[in-house]
N, C-alpha and C positions, 0 to 999 in steps of 0.2 A: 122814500121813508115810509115803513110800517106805520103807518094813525093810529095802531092799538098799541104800539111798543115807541113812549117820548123820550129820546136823552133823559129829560131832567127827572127820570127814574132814577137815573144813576145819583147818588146827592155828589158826588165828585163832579159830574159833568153840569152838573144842575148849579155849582158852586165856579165855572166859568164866566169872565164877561159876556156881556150879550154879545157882543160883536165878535168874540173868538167862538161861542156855540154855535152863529149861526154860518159863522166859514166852516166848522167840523163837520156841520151838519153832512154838508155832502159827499164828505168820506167816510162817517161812521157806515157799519155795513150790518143790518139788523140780524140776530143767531138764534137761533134754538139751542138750547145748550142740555142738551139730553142726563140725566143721571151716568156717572161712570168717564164720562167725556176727557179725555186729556186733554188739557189747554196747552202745556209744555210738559215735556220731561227732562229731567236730570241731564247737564252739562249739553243740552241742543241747541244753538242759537236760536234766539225769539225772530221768528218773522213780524207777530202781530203781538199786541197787546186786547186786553178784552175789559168791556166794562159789563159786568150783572147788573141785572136791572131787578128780576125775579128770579134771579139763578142765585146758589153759593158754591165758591170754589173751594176746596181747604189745601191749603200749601202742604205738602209731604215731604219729610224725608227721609228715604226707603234704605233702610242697612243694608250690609251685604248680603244679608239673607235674607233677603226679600220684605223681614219686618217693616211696615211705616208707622208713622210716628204722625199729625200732624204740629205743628207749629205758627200757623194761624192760617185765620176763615178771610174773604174777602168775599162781601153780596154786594150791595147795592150802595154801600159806601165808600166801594174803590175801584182799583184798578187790578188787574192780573196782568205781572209784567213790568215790575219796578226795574228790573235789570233793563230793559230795553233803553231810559231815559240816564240811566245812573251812571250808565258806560260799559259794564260789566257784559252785558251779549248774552249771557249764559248764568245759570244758577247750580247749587246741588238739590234743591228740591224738585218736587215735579208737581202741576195741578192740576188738581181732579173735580168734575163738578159733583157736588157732595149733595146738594138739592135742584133737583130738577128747575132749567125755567129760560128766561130768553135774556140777551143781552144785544152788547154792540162790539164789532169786532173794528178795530182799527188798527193801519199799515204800521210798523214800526217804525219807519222810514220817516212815513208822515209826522208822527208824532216828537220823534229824536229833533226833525226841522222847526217844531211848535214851539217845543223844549230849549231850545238854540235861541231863538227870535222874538220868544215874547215874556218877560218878565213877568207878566199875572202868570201864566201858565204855569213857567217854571218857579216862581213862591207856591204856588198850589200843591202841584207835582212835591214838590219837598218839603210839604208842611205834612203831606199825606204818609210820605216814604217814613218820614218821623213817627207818626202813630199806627202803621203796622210794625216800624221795629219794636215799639213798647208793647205791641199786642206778642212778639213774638220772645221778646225778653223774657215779659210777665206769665208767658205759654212757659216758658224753662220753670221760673221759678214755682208757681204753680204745682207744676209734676213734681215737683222736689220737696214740695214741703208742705201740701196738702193732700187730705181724705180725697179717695176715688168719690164720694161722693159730695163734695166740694168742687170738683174737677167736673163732674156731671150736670151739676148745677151753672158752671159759670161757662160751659160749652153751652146748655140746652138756652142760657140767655141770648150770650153772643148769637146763636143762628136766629133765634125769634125777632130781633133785634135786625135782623136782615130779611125777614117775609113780613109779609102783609099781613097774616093771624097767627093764632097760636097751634097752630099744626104742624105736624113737620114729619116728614115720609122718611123713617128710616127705621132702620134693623139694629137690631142690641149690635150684632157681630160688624156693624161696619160701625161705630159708635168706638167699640174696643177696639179697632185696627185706629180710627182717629185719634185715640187720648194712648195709642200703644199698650193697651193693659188685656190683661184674660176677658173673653166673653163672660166667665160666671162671675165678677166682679162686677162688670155694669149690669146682668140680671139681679144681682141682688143690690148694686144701687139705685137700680130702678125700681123695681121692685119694692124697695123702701120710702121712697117719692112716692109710689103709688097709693100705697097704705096709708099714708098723711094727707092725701087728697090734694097734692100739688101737679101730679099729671094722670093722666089715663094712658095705658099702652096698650094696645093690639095690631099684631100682626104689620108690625113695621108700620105702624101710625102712635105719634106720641103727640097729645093735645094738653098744651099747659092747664090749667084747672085754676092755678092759682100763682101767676106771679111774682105777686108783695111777698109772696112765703117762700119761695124761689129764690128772691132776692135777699133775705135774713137769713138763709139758710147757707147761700157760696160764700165764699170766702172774699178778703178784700179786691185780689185779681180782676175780678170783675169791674170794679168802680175805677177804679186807676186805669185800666183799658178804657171805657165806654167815657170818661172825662176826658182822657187826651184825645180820641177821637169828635167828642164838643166842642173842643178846646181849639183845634188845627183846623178841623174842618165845618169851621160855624153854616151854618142855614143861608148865607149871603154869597154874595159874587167875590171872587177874590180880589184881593188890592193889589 
């Protein structure tokens, strides 16, 4: 095991008994998870599941013409690969690491068997599966009934919300391929964040400035995400 890279980064894996972390320990398989990286795509069975530690992956799903959409983020408080435990094998989305960073890759196999055999586990695992479907519900409603810049606000929270400061390496245009909307719409919703002094953008770096103002400013989506997430996957060992 990587000494610079701990499970209990992951708060999923962090939220294990002791006694089941320190059996996994010896299969988790420590990753580099580079910008761009597919973790899975569209309708392939999962060999592996993956936990981010300092990585973010955003769930995709790509139309027939190539357009992607995403549908929800997963950093450092989940899992990539809910089909693998669920039964399903296979998904329509595909995942993409969306912010550079490292994680832990783990057997599908392995974990389907954990899944199977150990009641914390499998309460966890489904407590979890429960608060990314609300993340990806509240993703629908969202796109359907609020401002592009509402939408940009309660994306720029969710990923901060998953790193360690308020930086975050990304481009207006892969920004708009995530929320599925025109590039000149997130420049001028960026752009207008900018003006009010809630972030600073250059050159595919956007550094929050101001939070508390971030947060009065999205729409309710956000708090109903980031509560059932409190709420499913409290700071303790699961029962």
């Amino acid at each position: 095991m990587n000494p610079d890279l701990d499970p209990r980064q992951n708060r999923l894996l962090a939220a294990l008994p002791a006694e089941s972390l320190a059996r996994w320990q010896a299969a988790l398989e420590p990753m580099d998870m580079p910008l761009g990286t597919v973790l899975y795509e569209s309708g392939v069975a999962m060999a592996d599941v993956f936990f981010p530690c300092t990585a973010i992956a955003s769930l995709l799903y790509v139309m027939e013409n190539g357009a992607p959409a995403e549908i929800a983020v997963v950093g450092n408080e989940g899992i990539v690969g809910v089909s693998v435990f669920m039964g399903g094998e296979t998904t329509p989305s595909r995942a993409v690491v969306q912010s550079a960073g490292r994680g832990f890759r783990l057997r599908g196999s392995w974990l389907k068997r954990e899944f199977e055999q150990s009641a914390p586990v499998l309460h966890l695992l489904l407590r979890y599966t429960q608060a990314l479907i609300t993340q990806m519900a509240q993703t629908a409603v969202c796109n359907r009934h609020h401002s592009l810049d509402q939408q940009l606000c309660r994306w720029l929270l969710l990923s901060l919300d998953r790193l360690q400061g308020p930086d975050l390496v990304m481009t207006q245009e892969l920004i708009a391929n995530m929320l599925g909307v025109r590039r000149e719409g997130v420049t001028e919703a960026a752009g207008a964040l900018q003006r009010d002094g809630l972030i600073r953008y250059r050159r595919g770096h956007i550094t929050v400035l101001d939070r508390a103002a971030l947060e009065r400013r999205t729409c309710e989506c956000y708090a109903v995400v980031r509560h059932e997430y409190d709420r499913l996957l409290p700071a303790i060992t699961a029962q």
